[in-house]
TIMI-532066 format. One record per residue (C-alpha): x, y, z; residue in three letters. Coordinates in pm, whole numbers, padded with zeros to 5 digits, always signed. Example, Ala and Ser with C-alpha at 12.3 -4.5 7.8 and 13.67 -1.06 7.14 Angstrom:
<sites>
+01230-00450+00780ALA
+01367-00106+00714SER
</sites>
This chain:
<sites>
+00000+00000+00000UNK
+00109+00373-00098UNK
+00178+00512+00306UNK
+00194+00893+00158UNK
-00103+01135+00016UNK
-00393+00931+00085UNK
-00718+01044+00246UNK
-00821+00792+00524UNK
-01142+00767+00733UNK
-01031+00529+01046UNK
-01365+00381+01258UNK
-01254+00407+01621UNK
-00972+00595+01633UNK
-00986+00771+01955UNK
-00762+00502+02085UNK
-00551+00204+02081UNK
-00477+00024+01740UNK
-00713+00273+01585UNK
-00561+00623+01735UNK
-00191+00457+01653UNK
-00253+00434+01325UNK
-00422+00707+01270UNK
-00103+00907+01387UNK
+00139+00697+01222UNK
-00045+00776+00878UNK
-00103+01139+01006UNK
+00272+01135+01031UNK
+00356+01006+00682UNK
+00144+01304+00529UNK
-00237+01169+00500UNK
-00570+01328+00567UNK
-00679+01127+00829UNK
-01008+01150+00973UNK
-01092+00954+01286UNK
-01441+00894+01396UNK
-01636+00737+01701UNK
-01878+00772+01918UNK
-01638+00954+02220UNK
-01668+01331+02125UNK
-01400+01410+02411UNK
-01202+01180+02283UNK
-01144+01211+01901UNK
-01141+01640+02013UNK
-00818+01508+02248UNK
-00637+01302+01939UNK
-00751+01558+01730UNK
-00538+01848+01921UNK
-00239+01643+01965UNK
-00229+01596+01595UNK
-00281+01921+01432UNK
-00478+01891+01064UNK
-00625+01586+01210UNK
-01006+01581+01132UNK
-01280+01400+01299UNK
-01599+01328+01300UNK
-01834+01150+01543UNK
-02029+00770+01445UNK
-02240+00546+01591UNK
-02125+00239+01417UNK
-02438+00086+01561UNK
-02661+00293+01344UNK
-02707+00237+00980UNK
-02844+00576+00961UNK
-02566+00741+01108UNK
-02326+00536+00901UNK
-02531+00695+00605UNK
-02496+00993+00735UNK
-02111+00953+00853UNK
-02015+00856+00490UNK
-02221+01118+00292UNK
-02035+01374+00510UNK
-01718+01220+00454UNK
-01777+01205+00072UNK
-01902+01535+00047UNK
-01628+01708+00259UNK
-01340+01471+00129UNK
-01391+01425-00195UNK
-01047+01265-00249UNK
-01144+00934+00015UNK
-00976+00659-00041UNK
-00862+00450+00181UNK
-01139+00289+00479UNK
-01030+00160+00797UNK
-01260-00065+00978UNK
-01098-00058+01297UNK
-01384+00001+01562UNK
-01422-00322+01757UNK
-01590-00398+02106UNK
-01454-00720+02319UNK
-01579-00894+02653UNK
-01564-01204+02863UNK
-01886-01441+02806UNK
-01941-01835+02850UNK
-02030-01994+02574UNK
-02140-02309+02833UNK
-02460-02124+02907UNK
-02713-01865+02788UNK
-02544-01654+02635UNK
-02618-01253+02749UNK
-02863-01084+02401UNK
-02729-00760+02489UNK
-02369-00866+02443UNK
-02436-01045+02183UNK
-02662-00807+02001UNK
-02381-00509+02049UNK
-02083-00707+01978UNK
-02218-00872+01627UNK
-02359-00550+01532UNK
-01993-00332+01606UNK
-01778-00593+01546UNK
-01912-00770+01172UNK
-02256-00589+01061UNK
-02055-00188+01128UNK
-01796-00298+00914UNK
-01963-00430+00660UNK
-02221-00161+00676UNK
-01941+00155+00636UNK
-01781-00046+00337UNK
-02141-00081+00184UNK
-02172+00288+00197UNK
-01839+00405+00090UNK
-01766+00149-00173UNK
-01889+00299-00472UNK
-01693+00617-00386UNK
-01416+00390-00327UNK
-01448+00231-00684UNK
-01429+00587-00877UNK
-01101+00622-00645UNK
-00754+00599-00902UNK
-00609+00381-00580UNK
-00837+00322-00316UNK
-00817+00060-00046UNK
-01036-00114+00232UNK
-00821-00227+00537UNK
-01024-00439+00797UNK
-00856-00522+01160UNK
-00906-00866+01261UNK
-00748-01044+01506UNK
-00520-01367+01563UNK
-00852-01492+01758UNK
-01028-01525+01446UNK
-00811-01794+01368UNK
-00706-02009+01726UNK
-01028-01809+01898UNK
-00974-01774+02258UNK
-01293-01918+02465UNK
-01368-01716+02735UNK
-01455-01447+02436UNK
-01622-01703+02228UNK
-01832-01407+02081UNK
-01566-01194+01991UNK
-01363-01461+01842UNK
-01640-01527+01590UNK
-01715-01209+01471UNK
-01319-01154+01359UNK
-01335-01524+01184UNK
-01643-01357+01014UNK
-01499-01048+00945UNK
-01186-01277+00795UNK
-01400-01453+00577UNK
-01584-01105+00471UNK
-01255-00975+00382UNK
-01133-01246+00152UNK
-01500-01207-00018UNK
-01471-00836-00097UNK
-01100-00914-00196UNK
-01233-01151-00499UNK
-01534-00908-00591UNK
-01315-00628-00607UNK
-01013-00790-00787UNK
-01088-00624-01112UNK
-01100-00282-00975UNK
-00875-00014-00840UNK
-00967-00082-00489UNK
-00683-00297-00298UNK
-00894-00496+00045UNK
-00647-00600+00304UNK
-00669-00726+00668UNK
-00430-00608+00952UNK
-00408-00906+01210UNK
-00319-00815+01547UNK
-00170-01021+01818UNK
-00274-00958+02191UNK
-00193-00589+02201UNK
-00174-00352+02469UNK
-00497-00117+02464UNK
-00789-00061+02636UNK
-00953-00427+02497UNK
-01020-00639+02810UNK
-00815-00347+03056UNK
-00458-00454+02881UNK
-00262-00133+02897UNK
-00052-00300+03124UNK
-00058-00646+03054UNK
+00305-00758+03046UNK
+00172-01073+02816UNK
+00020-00850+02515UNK
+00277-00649+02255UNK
+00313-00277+02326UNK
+00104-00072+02112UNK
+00434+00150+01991UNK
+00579-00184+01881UNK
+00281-00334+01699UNK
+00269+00017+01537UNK
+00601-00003+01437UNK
+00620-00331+01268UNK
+00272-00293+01134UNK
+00356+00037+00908UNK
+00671-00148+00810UNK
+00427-00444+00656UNK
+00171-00211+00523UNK
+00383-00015+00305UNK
+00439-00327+00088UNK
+00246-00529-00132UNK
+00087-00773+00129UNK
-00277-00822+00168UNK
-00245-00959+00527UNK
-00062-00790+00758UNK
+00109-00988+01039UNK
+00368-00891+01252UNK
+00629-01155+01404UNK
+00391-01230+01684UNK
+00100-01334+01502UNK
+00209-01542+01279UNK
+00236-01859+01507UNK
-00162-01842+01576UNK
-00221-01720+01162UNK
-00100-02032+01087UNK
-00231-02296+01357UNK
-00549-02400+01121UNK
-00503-02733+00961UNK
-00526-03102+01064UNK
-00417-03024+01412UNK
-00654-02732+01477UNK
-00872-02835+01788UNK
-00550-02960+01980UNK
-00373-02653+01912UNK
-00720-02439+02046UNK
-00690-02654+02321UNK
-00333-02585+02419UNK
-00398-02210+02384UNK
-00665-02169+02577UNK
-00588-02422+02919UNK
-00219-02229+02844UNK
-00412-01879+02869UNK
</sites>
């Protein structure tokens, strides 16, 4: 991917993966604009990143996603590059009823938001010379980590979504590639601190390094040991992670 003189709309970038690289691009000479549902916060990023726009969405909302991308189209005409990054993630049990509102919220930020913003910028996308539709997964989409059973499956979904829009835009000038994190340190399950997860700088780092070439999936060192557990030995391999975990 082409690092310099894009224009980028980046779902939940008031923080963690999203605000890092939305200041990493910001730094290589993009338009970024960050947007989520945190006023406070995307004013805060905003500041410490002068020429930084934002813009506030509900990625909840179809409306407001309507809404969201008309604005964006109509005020940056030049768009072309979409970040699904906004993601929500907590504990459930997947050994009893599981809770509708987590449920509801998590399928609807995680996999139907995503899908939803691409839906409404895509055509824009397509008129784009270069244009490109970057969706964060996660290594649990691949070994998925039980005690987030819910979360897990929306990132295998939004995996299999990506590899879909991939082949349906092949033929076009819009490039669709998927950034998948390790366990990194943000705000996801209170891991800031956790001594366990990658620091955010680091995964940062490595990531830009990955994304300015011509790779469609973007791993750094660290999650490439659970991108490439599925196979024959799969369900032993869940099993190891998760009693090691």
């Amino acid at each position: 991917m082409k690092l310099t003189g894009n224009t980028i709309l980046i779902t939940g970038g008031g923080s963690g993966i999203g605000r890092g690289l939305a200041e990493a691009l910001h730094q290589r000479k993009n338009q970024v604009i960050i947007s989520g549902r945190r006023k406070d916060r995307l004013m805060e990023v905003a500041k410490a990143n002068p020429g930084m726009a934002w813009v506030e969405l509900n990625i909840e909302d179809p409306a407001n996603i309507s809404a969201v991308a008309a604005k964006m189209i109509a005020e940056h005409p030049d768009l072309n590059v979409l970040i699904n990054n906004a993601g929500i993630m907590n504990i459930d049990d997947a050994s009893v009823a599981i809770d509708e509102k987590l449920l509801v919220s998590t399928l609807t930020t995680n996999l139907m938001g995503p899908i939803r913003m691409t839906g409404a910028l895509i055509e824009h996308l397509k008129r784009q010379p270069q244009a490109a539709v970057i969706n964060i997964t996660s290594v649990l989409g691949f070994v998925p980590l039980a005690v987030t059973a819910v979360y897990s499956s929306t990132k295998a979904a939004m995996h299999s979504y990506t590899m879909s829009l991939r082949y349906k835009l092949k033929d076009t000038s819009v490039s669709v590639l998927e950034i998948v994190p390790p366990w990194v340190q943000t705000d996801l399950l209170g891991s800031n601190n956790e001594p366990r997860a990658m620091p955010l700088s680091e995964f940062i780092e490595e990531t830009m390094k990955v994304l300015g070439t011509r790779a469609e999936e973007v791993l750094v060192e660290r999650a490439k040991p659970l991108r490439n557990a599925t196979g024959p030995n799969e369900a032993a391999f869940v099993t190891q992670f998760n009693d090691a975990f």
